[in-house]
C-alpha positions in Angstrom: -47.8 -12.9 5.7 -46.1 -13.7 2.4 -49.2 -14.6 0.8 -50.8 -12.0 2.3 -48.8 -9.0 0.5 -48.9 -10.8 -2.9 -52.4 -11.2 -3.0 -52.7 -8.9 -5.8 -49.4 -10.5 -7.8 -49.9 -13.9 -7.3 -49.9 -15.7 -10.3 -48.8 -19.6 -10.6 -50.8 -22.4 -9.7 -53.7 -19.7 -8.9 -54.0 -18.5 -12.4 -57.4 -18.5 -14.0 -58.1 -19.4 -17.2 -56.7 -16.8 -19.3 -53.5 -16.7 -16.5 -55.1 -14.5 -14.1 -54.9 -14.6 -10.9 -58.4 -15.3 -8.8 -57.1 -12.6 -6.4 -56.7 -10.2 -9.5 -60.1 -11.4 -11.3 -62.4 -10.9 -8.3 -61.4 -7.6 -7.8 -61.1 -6.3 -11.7 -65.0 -7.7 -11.7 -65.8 -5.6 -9.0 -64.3 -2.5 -9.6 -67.0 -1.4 -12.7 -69.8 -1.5 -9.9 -67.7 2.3 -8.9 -66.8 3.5 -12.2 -70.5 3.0 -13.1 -71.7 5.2 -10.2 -69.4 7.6 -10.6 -70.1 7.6 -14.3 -74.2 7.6 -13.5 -73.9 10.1 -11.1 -72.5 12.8 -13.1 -73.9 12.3 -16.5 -77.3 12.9 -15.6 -76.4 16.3 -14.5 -74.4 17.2 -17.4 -77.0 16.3 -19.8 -79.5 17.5 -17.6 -79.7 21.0 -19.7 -80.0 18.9 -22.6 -82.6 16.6 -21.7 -84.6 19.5 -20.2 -84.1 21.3 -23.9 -85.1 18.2 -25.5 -88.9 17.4 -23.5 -89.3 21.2 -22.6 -88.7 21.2 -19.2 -88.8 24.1 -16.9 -85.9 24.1 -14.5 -88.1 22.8 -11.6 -89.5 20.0 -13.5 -86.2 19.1 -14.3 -85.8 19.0 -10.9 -88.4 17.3 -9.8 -87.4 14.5 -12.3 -84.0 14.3 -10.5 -85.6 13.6 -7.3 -88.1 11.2 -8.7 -84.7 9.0 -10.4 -83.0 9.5 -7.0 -85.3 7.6 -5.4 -84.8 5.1 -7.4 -81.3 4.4 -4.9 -83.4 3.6 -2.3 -84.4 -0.3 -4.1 -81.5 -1.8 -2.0 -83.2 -1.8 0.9 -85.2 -4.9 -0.7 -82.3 -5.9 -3.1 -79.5 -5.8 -0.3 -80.2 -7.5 2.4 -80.7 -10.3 -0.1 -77.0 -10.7 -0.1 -77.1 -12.2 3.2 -79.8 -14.8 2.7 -79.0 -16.2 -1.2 -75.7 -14.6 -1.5 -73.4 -12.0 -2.5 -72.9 -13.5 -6.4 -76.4 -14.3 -7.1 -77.1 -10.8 -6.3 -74.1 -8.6 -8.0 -74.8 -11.0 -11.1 -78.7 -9.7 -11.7 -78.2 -6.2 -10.4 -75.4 -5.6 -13.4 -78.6 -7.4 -16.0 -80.6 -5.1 -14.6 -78.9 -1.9 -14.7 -77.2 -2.9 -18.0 -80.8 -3.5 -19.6 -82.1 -0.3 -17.8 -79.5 2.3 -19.2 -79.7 0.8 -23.0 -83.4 1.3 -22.3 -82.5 5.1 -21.0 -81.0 6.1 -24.8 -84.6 5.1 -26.1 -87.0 7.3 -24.1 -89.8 9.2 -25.7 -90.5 11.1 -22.6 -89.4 12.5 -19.5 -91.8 9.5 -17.7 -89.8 6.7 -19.4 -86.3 8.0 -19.0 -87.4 8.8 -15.3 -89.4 5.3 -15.2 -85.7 3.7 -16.8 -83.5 5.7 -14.9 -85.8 4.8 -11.8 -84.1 0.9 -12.2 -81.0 1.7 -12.9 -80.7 4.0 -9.5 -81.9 1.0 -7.6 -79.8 -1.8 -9.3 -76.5 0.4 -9.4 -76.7 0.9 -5.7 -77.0 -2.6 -4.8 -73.8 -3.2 -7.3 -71.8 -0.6 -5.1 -72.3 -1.6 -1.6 -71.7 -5.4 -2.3 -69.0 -4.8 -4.4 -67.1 -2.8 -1.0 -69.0 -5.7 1.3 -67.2 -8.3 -1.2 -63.5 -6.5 -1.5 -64.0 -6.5 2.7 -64.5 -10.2 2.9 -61.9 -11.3 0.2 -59.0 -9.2 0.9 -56.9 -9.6 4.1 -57.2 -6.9 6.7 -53.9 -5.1 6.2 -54.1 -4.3 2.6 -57.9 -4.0 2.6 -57.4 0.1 2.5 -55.5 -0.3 -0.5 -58.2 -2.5 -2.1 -60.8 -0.5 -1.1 -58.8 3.3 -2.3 -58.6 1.2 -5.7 -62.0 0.2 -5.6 -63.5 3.8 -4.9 -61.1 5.7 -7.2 -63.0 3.9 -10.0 -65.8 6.5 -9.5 -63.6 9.2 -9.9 -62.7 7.8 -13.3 -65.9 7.3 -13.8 -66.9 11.2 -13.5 -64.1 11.2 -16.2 -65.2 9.1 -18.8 -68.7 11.1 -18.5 -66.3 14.5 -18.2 -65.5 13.7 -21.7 -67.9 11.7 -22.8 -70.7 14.8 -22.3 -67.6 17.3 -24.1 -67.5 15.0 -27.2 -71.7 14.8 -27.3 -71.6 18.7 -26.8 -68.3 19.5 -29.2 -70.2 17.4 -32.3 -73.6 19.0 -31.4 -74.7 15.1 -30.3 -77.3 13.7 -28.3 -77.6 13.0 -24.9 -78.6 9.5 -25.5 -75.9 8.4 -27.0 -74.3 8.9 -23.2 -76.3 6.1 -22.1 -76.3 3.8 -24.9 -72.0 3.6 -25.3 -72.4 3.0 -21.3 -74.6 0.1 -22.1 -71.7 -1.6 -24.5 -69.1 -2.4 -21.9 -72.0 -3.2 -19.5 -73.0 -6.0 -21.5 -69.4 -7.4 -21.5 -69.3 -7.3 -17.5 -72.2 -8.9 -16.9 -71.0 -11.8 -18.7 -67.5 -12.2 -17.1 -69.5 -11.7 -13.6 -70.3 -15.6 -13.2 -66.5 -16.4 -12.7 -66.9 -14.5 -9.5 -66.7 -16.5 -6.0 -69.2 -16.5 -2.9 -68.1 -14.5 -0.3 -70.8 -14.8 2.0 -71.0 -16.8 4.8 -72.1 -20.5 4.6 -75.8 -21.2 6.1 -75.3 -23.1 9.3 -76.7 -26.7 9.1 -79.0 -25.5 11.8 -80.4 -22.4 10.4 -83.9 -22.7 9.5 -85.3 -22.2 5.6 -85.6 -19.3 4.5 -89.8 -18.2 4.4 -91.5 -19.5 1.1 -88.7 -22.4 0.5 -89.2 -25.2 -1.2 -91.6 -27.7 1.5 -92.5 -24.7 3.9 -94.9 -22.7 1.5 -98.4 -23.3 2.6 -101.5 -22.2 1.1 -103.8 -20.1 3.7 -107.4 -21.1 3.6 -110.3 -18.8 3.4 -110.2 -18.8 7.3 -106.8 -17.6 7.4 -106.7 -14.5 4.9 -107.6 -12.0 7.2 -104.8 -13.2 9.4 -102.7 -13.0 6.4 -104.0 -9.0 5.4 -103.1 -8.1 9.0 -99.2 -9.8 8.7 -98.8 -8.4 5.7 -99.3 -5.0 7.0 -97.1 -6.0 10.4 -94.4 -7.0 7.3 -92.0 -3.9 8.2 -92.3 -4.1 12.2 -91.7 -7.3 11.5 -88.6 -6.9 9.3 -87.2 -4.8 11.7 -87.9 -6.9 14.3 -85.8 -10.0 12.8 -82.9 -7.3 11.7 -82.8 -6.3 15.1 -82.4 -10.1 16.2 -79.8 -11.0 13.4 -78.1 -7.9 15.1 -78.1 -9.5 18.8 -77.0 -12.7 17.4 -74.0 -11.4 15.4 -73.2 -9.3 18.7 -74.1 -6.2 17.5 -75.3 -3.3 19.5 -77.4 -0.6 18.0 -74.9 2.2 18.9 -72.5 1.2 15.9 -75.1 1.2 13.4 -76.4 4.4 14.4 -73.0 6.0 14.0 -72.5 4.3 11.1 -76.1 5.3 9.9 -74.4 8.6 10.7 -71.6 9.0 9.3 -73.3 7.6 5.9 -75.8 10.5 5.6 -72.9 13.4 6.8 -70.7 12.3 3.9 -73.0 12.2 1.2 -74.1 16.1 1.8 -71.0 17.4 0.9 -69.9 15.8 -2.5 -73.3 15.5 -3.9 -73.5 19.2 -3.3 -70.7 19.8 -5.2 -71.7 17.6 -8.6 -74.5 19.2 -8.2 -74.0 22.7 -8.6 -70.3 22.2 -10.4 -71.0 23.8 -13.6 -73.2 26.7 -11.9 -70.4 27.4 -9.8 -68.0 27.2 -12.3 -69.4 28.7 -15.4 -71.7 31.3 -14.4 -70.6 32.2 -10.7 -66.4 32.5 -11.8 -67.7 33.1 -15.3 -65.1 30.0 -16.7 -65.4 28.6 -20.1 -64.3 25.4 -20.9 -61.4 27.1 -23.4 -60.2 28.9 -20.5 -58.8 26.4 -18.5 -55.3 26.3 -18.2 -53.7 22.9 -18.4 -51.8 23.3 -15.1 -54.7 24.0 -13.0 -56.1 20.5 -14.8 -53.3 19.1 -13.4 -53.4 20.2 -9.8 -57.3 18.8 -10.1 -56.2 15.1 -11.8 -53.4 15.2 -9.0 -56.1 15.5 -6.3 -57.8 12.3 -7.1 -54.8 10.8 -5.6 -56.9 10.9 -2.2 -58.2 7.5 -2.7 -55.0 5.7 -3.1 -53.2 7.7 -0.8 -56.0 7.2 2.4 -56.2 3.9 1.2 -52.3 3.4 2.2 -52.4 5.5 5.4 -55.5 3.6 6.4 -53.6 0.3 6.4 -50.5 1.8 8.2 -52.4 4.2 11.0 -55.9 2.9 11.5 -59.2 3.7 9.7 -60.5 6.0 12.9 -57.7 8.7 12.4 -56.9 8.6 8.9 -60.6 9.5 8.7 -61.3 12.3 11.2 -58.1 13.8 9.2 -59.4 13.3 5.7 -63.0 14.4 7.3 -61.3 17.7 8.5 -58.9 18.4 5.8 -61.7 18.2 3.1 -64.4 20.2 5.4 -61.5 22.6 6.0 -60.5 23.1 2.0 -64.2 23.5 1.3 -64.6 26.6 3.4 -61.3 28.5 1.4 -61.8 27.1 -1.8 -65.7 28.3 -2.6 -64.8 31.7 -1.2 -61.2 32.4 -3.3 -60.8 35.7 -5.6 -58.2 34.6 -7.8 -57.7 31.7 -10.4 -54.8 30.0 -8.5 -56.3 30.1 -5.2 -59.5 28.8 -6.4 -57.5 25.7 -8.1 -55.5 25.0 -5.4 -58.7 24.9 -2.9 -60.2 22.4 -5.5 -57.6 20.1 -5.8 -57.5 20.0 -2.2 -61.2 19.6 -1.9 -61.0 16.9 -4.5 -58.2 15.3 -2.7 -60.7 15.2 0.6 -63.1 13.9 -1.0 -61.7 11.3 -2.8 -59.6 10.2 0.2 -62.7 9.7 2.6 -64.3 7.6 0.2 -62.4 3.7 1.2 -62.7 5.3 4.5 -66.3 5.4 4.9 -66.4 2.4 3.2 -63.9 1.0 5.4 -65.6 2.5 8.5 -69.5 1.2 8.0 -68.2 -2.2 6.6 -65.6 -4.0 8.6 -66.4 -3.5 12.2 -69.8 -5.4 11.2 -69.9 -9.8 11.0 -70.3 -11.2 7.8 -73.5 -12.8 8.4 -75.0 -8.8 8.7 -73.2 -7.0 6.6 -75.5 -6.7 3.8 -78.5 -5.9 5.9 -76.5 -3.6 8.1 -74.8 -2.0 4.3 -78.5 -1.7 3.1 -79.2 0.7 6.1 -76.1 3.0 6.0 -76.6 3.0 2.3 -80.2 4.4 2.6 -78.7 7.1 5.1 -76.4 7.9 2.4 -79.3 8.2 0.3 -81.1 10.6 2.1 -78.4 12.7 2.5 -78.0 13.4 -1.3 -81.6 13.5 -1.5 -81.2 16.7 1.3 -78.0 18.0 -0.4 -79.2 20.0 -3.8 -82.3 21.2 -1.6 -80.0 22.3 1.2 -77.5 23.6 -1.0 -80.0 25.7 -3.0 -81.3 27.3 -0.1 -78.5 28.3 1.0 -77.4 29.6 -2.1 -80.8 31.4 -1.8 -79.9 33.0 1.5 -76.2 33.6 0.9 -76.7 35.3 -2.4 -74.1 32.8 -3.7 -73.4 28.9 -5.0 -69.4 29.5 -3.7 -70.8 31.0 -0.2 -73.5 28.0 -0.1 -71.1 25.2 -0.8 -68.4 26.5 1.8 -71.3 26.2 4.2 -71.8 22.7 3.1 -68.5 21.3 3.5 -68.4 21.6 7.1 -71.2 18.4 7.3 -68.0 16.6 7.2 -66.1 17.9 10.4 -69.9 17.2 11.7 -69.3 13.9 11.1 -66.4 13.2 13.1 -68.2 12.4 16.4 -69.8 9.5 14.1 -66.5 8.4 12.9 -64.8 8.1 16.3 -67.8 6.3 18.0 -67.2 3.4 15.7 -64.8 0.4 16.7 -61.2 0.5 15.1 -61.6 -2.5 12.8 -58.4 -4.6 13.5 -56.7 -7.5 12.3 -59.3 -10.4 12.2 -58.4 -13.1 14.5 -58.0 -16.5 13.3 -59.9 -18.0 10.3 -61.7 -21.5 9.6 -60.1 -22.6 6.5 -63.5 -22.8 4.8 -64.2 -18.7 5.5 -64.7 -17.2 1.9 -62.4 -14.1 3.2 -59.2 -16.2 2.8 -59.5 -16.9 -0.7 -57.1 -14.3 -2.0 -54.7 -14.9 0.6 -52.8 -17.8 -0.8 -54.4 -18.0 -4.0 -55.5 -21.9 -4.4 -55.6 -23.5 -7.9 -59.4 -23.5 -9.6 
């Protein structure tokens, strides 16, 4: 238990190279995969109006070259479950080349098509980087401080919105471009990728028994002329077929469908409601209360900073009362401060409701995580990740449409948004039909998941 609660401390014999403790290292490498998305996800929306300004967009072009860039996210359904068959390091180390390369690339666009085209990568890599870098923090750190690990890891994206908060004010404050976004994101990017190799294997060893993986080295065969048509008709079986072996790698880790459903679920539910709310931020903000930038006043600033608290403090109350109802009371509270907070009069009420809202939000993050990740075997998770993860996806990809329409209908972003925020007490029923992830029982010694506990010398 000892070495259980130090695993963050530990130094001594388990100090890396520059004194830093393995425990320590692995995690500090991972937690850039969140402060990238968070970063990523709000700086294209910030710049948006300048981009647009830039290669004369209308507003729905603009938005249809959103869309096109969000769909990008939905390249880890091939890069994902890769995790599982070569490995979660192989994996986290090319998806960081690739999104590093894309977003230098981004600062160089000529035209809406490349940064779309660049942007289009980057989307695909970055998503990959996020749901293995919870899938690794689940497998490395011990059960009992894994909600503090995880709050930690998510609360990176909320610094991440940060650095592009003031990033985007210092491009608009010197009358900058919005390339120059991308390209400093690029620089530390470069740095990561590099310090990336020093990270262990988490995944699961291949069983002496378990068969090569199709196209390995001695099982490729070529098909002669008499087999190509047999070859055309499996290639176009090759997503029944996918599903199929998913759904067997399922029954043999002793997973029934009705988890991954609800977990499926509860992705898509939670990404509505925060996406909305990037989203239409600054038009809710600056033309619907009519705020300027100047007339913020430093204690409401500080009621919003406050609220990002969420992730650390769900992260603590996760470890101490369970996932399940640390989440249906995060999932309530925030759907619950979304419905006062869009509708307040007055300046105080209005950033009291956000900090609450931020609060929510932030605090439901590790718990998601928490929720779709651990109840799942190792020897799934990535295939199992890549699904939730693409329910996720589609429910940001329905969020600015929904929210719009709404808007449309209500006569009003605030009205709109309130509406919006109750997705998450619809998600409860998702959250409570998903096992309680407990304590894990008793480990072989080789299991990647019990590196951090005691720390052993490299």
């Amino acid at each position: 238990m000892e070495a259980s609660r130090s695993w963050w401390r530990r130094g001594g014999s388990g100090a890396g190279r520059a004194g830093v403790p393995p425990a320590r290292r692995a995690l500090l490498l991972l937690l850039p995969a969140t402060f990238f998305q968070g970063y990523d996800d709000l700086v294209l929306g910030l710049s948006l109006p300048l981009i647009a300004a830039e290669f004369g967009l209308t507003p729905a072009q603009a938005g249809l070259a959103v869309s096109a860039i969000q769909v990008g996210s939905f390249g880890l359904l091939a890069l994902l479950p890769l995790a599982d068959r070569v490995g979660r390091r192989p994996v986290l180390l090319w998806t960081i080349v690739g999104y590093t390369v894309a977003t230098a690339a981004t600062a160089t666009s000529r035209g809406v098509a490349e940064l779309v085209a660049y942007q289009f990568v980057a989307r695909a890599c970055l998503g990959t980087e996020y749901a293995l870098a919870t899938i690794a923090v689940v497998e490395l750190v011990p059960a009992e401080r894994r909600g503090r690990a995880l709050g930690l890891l998510a609360s990176m994206s909320a610094l991440g919105m940060a650095g592009a908060g003031g990033a985007f004010l210092a491009v608009a404050t010197l009358g900058g471009s919005w390339r120059v976004l991308y390209a400093v994101g690029a620089v530390p990017l470069a740095a990561v990728a590099g310090a990336r190799r020093r990270l262990p294997e988490t995944a699961p060893p291949r069983g002496p028994g378990r068969p090569a993986s199709v196209g390995s080295a001695g099982s490729a065969r070529v098909p002669g002329p008499r087999n190509l048509a047999r070859v055309a008709s499996l290639r176009r079986l090759a997503p029944t077929l996918a599903m199929r072996r998913f759904a067997r790698a399922l029954r043999s880790a002793g997973v029934g469908p009705r988890p991954v459903v609800a977990a499926a679920a509860l992705s898509f539910l939670f990404a509505v409601y925060p996406t909305a709310l990037t989203t239409f931020a600054t038009l809710l903000v600056v033309r619907e209360w009519g705020i300027r930038p100047s007339d913020l006043d430093p204690a409401h600033v500080a009621l919003w900073i406050g609220g990002v608290s969420g992730f650390l403090v769900a992260g603590r109350l996760a470890d101490r009362f369970g996932r399940r109802p640390t989440s249906v009371a995060f999932l309530l509270g925030a759907a619950a401060a979304g419905l006062l907070a869009f509708r307040a009069v007055g300046a105080t009420e209005r950033a009291l409701g956000l900090a609450a809202v931020i609060f929510g939000l932030t605090g439901t993050t590790p718990l998601v995580s928490a929720l779709t990740t651990e109840p799942f075997p190792p020897e799934v998770r990535g295939r199992v990740g890549a699904v939730t993860r693409t329910a996720g996806l589609l429910g940001a990809s329905v969020a600015p449409g929904l929210t719009g329409a709404l808007a449309g209908a209500t006569g009003s972003v605030g009205r709109a948004l309130s509406l919006v925020a109750l997705s998450y007490a619809l998600a409860v029923p998702a959250a409570l039909a998903l096992p309680e992830p407990g304590p894990e029982p008793s480990d072989p010694p080789e299991r990647p998941d019990r590196i951090l506990r005691a720390d052993p010398p490299e």
